[in-house]
Backbone as JSON, one array per atom type, in Angstrom:
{
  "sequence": "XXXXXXXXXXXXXXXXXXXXXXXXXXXXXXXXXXXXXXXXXXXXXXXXXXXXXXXXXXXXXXXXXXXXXXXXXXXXXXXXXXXXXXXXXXXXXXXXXXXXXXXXXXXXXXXXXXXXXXXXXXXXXXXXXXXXXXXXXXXXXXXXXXXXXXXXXXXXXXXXXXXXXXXXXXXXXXXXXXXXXXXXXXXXXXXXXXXXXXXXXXXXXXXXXXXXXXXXXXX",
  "N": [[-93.42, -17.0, 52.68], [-94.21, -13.78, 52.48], [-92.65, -10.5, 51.06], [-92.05, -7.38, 50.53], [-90.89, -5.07, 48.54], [-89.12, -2.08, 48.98], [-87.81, 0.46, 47.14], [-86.4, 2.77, 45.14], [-83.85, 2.68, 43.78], [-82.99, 1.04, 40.88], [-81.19, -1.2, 40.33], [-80.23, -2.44, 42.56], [-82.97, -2.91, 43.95], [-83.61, -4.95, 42.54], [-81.87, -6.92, 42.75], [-82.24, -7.2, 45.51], [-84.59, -8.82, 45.4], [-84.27, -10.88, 43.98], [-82.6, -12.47, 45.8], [-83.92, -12.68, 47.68], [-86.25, -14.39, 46.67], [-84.59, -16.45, 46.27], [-84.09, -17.6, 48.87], [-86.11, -18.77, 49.43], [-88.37, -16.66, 49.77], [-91.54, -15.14, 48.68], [-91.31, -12.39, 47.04], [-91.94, -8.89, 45.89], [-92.15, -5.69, 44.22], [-91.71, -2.16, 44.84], [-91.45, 1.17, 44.29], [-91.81, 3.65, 45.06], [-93.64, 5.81, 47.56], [-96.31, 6.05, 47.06], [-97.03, 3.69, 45.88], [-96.23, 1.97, 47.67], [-97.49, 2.41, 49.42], [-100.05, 1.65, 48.7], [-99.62, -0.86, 48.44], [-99.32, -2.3, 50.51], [-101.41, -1.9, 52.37], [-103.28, -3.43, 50.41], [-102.14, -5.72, 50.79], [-101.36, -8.56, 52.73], [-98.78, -8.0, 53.65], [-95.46, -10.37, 55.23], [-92.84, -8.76, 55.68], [-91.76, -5.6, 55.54], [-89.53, -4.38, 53.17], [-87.71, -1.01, 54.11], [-86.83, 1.3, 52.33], [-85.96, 4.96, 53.35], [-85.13, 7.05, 51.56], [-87.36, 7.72, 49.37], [-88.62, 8.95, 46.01], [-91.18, 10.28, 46.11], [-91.65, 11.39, 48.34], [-90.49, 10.58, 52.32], [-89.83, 7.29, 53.54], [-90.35, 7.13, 56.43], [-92.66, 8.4, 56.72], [-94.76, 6.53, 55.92], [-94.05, 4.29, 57.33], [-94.95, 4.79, 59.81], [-97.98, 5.75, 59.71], [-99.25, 3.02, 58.39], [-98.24, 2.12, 61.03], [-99.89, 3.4, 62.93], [-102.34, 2.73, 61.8], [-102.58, 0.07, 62.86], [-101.37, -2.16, 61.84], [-99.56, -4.61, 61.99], [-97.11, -5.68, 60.24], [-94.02, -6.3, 59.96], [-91.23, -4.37, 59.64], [-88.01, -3.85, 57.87], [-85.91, -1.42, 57.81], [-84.04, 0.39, 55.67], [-80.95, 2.86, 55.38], [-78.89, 5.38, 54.7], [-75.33, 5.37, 55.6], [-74.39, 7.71, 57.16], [-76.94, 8.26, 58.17], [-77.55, 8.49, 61.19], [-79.73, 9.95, 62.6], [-81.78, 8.89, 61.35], [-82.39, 6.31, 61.34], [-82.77, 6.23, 63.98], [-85.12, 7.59, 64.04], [-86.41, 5.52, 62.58], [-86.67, 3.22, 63.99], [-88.0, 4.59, 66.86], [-90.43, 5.28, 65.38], [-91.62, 2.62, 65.54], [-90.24, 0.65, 63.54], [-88.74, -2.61, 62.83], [-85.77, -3.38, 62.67], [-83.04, -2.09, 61.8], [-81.38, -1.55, 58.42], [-77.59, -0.8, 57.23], [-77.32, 1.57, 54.23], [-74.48, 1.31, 51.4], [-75.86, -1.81, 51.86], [-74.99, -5.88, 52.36], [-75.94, -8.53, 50.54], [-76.95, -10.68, 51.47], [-76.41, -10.27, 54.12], [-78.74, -8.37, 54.62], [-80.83, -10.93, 53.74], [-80.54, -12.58, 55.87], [-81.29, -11.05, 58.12], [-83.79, -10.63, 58.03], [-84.59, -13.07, 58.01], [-84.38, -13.54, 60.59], [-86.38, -11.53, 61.84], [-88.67, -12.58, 61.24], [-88.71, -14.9, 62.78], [-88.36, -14.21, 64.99], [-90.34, -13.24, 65.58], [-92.0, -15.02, 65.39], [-91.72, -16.49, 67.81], [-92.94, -14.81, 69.25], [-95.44, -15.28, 69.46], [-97.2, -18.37, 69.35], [-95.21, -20.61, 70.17], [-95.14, -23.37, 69.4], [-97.45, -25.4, 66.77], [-99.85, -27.58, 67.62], [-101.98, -29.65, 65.97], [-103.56, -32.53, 66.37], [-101.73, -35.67, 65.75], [-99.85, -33.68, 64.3], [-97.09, -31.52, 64.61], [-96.57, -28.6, 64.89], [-93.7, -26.0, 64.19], [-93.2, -23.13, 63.95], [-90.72, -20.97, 64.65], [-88.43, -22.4, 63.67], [-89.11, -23.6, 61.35], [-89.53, -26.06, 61.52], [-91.61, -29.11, 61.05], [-93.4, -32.06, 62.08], [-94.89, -35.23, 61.94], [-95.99, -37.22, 64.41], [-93.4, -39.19, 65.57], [-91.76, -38.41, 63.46], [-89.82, -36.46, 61.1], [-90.98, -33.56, 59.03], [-90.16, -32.93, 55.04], [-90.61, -29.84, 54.0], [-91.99, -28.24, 50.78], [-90.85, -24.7, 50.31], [-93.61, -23.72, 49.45], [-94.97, -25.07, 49.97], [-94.74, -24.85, 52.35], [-95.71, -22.3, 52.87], [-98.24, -22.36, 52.64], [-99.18, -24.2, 55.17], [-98.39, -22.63, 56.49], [-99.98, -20.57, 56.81], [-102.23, -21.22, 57.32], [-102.08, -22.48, 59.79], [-101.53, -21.01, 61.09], [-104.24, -18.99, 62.14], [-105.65, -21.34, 63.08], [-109.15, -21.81, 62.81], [-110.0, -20.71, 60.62], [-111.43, -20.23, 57.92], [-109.37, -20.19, 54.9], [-108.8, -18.69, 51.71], [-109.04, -19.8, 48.37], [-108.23, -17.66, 46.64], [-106.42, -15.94, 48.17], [-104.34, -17.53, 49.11], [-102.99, -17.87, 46.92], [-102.56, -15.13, 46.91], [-100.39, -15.56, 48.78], [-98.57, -17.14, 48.14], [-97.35, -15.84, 45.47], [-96.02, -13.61, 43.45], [-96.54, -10.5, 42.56], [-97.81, -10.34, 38.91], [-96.53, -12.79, 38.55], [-97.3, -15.73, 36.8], [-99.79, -17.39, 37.61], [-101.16, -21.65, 37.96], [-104.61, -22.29, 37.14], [-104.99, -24.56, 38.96], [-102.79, -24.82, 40.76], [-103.1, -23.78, 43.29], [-104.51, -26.9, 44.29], [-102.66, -28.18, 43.8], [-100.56, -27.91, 45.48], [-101.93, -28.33, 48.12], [-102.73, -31.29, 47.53], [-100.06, -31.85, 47.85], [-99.13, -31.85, 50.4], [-101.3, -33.15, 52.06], [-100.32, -35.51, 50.83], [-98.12, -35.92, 52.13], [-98.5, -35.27, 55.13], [-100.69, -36.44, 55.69], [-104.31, -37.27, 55.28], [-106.31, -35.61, 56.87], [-105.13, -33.29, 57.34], [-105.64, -30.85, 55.67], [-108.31, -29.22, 55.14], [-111.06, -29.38, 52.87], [-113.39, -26.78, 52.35], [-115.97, -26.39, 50.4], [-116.26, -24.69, 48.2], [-115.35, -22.55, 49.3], [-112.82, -22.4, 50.49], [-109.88, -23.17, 52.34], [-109.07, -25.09, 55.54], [-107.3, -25.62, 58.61], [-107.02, -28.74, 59.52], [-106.84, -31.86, 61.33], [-104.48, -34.4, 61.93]],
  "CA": [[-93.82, -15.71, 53.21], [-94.13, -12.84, 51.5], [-92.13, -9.56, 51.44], [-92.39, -6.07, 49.94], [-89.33, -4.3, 48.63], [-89.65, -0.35, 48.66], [-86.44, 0.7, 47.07], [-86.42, 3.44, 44.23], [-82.72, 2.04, 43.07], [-83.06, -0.53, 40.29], [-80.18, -2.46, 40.51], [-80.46, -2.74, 44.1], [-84.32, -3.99, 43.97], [-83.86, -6.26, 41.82], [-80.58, -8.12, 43.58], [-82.75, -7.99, 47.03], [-85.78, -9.63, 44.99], [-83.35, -12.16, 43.76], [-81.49, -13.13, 46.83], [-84.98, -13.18, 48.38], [-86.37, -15.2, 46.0], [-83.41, -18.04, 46.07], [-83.99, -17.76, 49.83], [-87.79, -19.12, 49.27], [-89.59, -15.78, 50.25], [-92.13, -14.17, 47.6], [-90.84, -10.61, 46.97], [-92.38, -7.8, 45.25], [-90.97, -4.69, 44.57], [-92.14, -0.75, 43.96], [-89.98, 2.02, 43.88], [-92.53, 4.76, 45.22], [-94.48, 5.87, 48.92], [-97.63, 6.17, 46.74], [-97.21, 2.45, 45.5], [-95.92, 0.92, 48.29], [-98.64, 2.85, 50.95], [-101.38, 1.15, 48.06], [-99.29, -2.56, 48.31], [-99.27, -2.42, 51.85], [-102.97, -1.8, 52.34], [-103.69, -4.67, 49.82], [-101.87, -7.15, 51.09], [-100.86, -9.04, 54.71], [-96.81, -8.57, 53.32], [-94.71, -10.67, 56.19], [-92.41, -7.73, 56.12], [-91.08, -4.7, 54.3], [-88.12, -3.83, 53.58], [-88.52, 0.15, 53.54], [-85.96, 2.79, 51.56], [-86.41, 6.11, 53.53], [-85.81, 8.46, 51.3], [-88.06, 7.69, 48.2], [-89.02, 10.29, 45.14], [-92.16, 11.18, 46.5], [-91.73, 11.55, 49.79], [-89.98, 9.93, 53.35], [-90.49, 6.08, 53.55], [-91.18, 7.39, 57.84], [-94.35, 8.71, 56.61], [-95.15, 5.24, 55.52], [-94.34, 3.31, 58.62], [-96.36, 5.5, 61.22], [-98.94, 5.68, 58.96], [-98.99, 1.79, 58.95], [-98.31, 2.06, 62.65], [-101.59, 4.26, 63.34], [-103.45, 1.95, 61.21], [-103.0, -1.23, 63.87], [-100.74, -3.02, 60.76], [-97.92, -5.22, 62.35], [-96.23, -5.9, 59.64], [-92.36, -6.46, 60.17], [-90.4, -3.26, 58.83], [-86.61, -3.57, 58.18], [-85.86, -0.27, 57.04], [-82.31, 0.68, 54.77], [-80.36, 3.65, 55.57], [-77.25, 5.89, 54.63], [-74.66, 5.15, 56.7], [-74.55, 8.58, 57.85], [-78.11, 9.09, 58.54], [-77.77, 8.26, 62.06], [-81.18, 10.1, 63.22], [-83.2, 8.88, 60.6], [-82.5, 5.24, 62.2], [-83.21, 6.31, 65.13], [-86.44, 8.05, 64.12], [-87.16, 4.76, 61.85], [-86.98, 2.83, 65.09], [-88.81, 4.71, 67.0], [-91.62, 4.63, 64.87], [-91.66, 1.11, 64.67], [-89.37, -0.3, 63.3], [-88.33, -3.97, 63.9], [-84.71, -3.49, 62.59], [-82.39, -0.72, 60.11], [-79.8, -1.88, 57.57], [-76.89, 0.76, 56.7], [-76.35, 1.27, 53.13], [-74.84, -0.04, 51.16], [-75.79, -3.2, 52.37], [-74.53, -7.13, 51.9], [-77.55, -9.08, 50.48], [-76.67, -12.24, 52.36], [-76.94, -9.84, 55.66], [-80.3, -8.7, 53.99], [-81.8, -12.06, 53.92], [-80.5, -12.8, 57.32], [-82.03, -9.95, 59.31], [-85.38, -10.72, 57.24], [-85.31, -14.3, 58.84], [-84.05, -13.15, 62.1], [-87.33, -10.71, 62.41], [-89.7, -13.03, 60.91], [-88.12, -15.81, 63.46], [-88.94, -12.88, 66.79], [-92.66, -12.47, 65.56], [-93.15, -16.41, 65.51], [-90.97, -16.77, 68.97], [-93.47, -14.34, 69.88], [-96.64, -16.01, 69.25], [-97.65, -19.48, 70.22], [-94.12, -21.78, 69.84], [-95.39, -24.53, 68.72], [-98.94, -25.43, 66.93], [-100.27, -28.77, 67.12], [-103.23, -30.68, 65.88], [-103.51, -34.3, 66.85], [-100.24, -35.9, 65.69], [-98.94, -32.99, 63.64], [-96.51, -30.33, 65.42], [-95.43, -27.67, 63.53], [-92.51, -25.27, 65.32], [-92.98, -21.68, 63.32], [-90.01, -20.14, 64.24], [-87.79, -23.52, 62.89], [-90.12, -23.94, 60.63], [-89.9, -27.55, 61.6], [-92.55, -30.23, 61.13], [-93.26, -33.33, 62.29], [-95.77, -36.07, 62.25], [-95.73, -37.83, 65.21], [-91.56, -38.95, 65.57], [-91.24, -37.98, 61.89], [-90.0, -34.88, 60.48], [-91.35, -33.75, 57.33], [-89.76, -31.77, 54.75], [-92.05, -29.44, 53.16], [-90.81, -26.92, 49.71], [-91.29, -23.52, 50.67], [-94.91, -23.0, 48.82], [-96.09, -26.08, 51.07], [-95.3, -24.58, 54.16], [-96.27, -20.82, 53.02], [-99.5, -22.27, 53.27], [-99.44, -24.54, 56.25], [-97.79, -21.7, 57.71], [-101.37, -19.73, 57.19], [-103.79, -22.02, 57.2], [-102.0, -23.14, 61.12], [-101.59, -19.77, 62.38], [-105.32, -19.35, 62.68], [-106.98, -22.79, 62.37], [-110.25, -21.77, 62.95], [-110.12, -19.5, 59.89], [-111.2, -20.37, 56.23], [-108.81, -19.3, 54.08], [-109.81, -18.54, 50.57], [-107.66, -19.97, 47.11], [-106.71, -16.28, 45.86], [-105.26, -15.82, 49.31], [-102.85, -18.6, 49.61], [-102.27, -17.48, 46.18], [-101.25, -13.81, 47.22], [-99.22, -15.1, 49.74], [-97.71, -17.9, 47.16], [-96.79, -15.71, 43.9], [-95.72, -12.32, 43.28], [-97.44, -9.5, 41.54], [-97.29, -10.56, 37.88], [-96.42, -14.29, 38.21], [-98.12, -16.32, 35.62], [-100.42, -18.61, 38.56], [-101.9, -22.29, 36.74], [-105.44, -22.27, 37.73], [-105.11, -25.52, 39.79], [-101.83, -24.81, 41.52], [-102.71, -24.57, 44.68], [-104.84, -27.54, 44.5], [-101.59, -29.3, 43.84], [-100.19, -28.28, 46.47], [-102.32, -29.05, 48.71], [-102.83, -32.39, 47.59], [-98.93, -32.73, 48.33], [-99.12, -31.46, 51.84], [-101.66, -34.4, 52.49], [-99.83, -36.93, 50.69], [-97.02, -35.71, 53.26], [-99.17, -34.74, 56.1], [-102.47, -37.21, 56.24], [-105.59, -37.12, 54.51], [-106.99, -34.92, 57.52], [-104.48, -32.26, 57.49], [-105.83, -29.92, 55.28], [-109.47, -29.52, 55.26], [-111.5, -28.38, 51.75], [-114.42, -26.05, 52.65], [-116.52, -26.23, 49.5], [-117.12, -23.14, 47.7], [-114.76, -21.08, 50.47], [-111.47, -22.57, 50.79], [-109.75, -24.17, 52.96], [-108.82, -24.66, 56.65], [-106.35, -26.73, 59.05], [-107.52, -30.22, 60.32], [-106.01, -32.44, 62.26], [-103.88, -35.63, 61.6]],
  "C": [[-93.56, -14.63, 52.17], [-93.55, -11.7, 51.6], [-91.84, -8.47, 50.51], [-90.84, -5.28, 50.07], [-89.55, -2.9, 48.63], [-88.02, 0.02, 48.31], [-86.9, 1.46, 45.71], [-84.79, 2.88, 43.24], [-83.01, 0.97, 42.36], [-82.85, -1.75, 40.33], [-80.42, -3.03, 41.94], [-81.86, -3.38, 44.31], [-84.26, -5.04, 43.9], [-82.41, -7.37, 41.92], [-81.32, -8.43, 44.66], [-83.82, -8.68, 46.22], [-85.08, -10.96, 45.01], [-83.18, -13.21, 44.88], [-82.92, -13.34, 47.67], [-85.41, -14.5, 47.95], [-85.94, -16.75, 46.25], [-83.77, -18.29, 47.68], [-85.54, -18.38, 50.5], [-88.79, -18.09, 49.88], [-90.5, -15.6, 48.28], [-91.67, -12.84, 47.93], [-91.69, -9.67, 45.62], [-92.09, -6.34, 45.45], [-91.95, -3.54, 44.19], [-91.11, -0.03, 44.65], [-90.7, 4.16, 44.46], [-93.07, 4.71, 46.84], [-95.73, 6.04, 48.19], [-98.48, 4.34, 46.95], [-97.07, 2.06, 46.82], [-97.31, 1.15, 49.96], [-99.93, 1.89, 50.2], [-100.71, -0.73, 48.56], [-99.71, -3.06, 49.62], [-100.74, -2.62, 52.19], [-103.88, -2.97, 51.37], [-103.52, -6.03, 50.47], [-101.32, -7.42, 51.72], [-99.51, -9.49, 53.41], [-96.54, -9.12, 55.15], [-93.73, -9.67, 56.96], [-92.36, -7.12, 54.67], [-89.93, -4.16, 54.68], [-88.08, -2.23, 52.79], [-87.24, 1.23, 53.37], [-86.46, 3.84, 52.53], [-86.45, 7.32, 52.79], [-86.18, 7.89, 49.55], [-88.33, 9.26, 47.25], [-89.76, 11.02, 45.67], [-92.33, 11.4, 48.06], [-90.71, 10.8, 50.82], [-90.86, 8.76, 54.1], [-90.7, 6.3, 55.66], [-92.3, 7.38, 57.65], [-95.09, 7.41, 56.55], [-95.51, 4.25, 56.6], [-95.04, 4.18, 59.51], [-97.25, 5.62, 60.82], [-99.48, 3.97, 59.22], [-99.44, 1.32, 60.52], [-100.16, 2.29, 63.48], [-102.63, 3.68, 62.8], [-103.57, 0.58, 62.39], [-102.38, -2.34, 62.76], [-99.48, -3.42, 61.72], [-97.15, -5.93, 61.53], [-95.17, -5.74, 59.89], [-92.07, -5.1, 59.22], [-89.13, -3.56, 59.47], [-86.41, -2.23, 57.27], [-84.1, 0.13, 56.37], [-82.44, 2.29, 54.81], [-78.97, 4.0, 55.21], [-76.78, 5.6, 55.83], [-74.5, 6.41, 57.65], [-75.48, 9.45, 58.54], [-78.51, 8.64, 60.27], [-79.36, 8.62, 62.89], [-81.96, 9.48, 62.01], [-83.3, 7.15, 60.77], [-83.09, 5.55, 63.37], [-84.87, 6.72, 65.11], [-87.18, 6.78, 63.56], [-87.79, 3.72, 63.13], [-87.99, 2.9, 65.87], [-90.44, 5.09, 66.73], [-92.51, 3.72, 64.77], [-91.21, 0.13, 64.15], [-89.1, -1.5, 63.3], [-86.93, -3.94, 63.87], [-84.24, -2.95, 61.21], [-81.08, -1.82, 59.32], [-79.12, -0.22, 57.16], [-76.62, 0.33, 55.42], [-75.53, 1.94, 52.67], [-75.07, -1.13, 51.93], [-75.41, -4.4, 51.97], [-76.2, -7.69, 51.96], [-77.94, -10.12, 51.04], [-77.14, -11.49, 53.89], [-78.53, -9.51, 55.89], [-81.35, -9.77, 54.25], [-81.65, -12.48, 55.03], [-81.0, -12.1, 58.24], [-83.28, -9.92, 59.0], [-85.62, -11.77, 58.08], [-85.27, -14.46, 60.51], [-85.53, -12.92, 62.62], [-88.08, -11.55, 62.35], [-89.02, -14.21, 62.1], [-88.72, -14.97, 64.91], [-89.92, -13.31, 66.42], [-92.8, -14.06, 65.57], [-92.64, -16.62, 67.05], [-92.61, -15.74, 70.18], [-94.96, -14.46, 70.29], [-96.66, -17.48, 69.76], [-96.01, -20.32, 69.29], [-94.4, -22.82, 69.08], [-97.07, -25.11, 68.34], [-99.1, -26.73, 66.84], [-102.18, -29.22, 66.89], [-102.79, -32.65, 65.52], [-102.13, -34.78, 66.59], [-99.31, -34.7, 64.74], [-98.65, -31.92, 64.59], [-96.02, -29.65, 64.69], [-94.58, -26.08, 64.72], [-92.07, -23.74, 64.14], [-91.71, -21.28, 63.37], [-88.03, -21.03, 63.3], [-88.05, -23.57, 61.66], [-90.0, -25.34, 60.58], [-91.12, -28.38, 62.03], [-92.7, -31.43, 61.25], [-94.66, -34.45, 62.73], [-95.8, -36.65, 62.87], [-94.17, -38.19, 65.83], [-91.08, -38.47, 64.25], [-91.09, -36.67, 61.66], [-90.02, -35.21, 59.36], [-90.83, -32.22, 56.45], [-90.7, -31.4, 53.78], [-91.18, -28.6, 51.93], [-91.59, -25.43, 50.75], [-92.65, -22.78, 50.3], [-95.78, -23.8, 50.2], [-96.12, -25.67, 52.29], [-95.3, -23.51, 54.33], [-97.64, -21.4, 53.94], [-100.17, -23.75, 54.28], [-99.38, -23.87, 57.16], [-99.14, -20.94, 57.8], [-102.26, -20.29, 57.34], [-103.85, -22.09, 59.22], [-102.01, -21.97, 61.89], [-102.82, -19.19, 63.01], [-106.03, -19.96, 62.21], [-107.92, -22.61, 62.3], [-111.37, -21.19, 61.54], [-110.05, -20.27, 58.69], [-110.43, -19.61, 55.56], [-108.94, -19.51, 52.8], [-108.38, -19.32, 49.23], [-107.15, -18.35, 46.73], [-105.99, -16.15, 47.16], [-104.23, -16.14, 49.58], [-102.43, -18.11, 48.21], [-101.55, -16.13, 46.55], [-100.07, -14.13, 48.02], [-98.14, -16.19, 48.66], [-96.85, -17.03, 45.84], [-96.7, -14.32, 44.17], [-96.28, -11.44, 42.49], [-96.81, -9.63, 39.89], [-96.86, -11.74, 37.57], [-97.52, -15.02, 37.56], [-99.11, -17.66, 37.28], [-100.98, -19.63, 37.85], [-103.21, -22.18, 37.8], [-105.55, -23.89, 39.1], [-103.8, -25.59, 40.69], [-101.66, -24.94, 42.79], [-103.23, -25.98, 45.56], [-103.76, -28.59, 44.81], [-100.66, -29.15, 45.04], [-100.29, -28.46, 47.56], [-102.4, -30.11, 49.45], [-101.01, -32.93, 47.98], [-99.03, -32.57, 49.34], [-99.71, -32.76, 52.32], [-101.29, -35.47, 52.03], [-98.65, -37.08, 51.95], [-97.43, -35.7, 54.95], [-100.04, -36.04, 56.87], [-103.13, -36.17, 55.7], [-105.83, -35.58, 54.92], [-106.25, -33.52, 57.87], [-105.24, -30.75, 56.8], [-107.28, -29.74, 54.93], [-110.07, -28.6, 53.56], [-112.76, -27.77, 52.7], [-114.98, -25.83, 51.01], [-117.28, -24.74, 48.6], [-116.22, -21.79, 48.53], [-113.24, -21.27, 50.56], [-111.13, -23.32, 51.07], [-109.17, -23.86, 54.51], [-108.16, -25.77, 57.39], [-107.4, -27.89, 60.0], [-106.46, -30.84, 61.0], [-105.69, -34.18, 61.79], [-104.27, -36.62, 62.55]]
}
């Protein structure tokens, strides 16, 4: 999954990228409400994690903006510890959940998988096609009595392909949601991983669409 840092602090970015990172999300970072209102609008981020008070403005503006657009993207938003209303206003905006900072980056990555854990709890529990079950907010999979362990690229994009099967999804896509702005991608990468999913999966798991993409089949 993928997740958008908005943080004008350096050091601090680039420890939550990290600790994201090691924690198998994609992270990408800007440091602005210009950038991060343009990132947002590009690209289905999983969540963001949103600084309020940025250079050019108040990362609020950002989420109701967002909001008023019909975007449900996850927002955890970071706060002074003493900014008690500006939690409260982040909230009611929208919100899904504030950190006070400073923050611990371990609590960080835990309130990231918490939210993203609600929004699948909140959607269909469990998806299956024919013998494969896959359990979103686990992220456990299983082929008939078998569980299967997937790396975290393989089951970005089982995780999109299953959330709506019906739906071609394109190679740069699974790439945005696979790599980070600026990662070197090989042109056949996600073929490969693909082809591991169905060495793991069955043949019929992952369907090519010629010329368009690809889309979920059934085991």
């Amino acid at each position: 999954m993928r997740v958008l840092v908005v943080e004008d602090e350096a050091n601090l970015a680039r420890a939550a990228v990290e600790h994201l990172h090691a924690a198998g999300y994609v992270a990408d970072h800007v440091g602005t409400l210009d950038d991060a209102r343009a990132a947002v609008l590009a690209t289905p981020f999983a969540l963001v994690l949103l600084d309020l008070r940025l250079p050019d403005g108040d990362g609020i503006t950002l989420l109701r903006e967002i909001r008023a657009r019909g975007i449900d993207t996850a927002v955890l938003i970071a706060t002074a510890r003493d900014r008690i209303m500006e939690r409260i206003a982040g909230l009611d905006a929208g919100a899904d959940d504030y950190l006070v900072k400073p923050y611990d980056l371990d609590e960080m990555v835990a309130r990231v998988g918490a939210i993203l854990r609600r929004q699948d709890e909140h959607r269909a529990p469990e998806r299956v096609f024919g013998a494969l079950r896959i359990t979103p907010a686990t992220r456990q999979v299983r082929v008939g009595d078998d569980e299967v362990a997937l790396t975290p690229k393989e089951w970005s994009i089982l995780d999109r392909l299953s959330r709506r099967p019906g739906i071609i999804v394109s190679k740069a896509d699974l790439e945005e949601d696979l790599y980070g702005y600026g990662d070197e991608v090989e042109s056949n990468a996600i073929e490969a991983h693909v082809s591991r999913l169905r060495a793991k999966l069955g043949t019929g798991a992952v369907v090519t669409v010629r010329g368009f993409g690809y889309r979920m089949g059934e085991v």
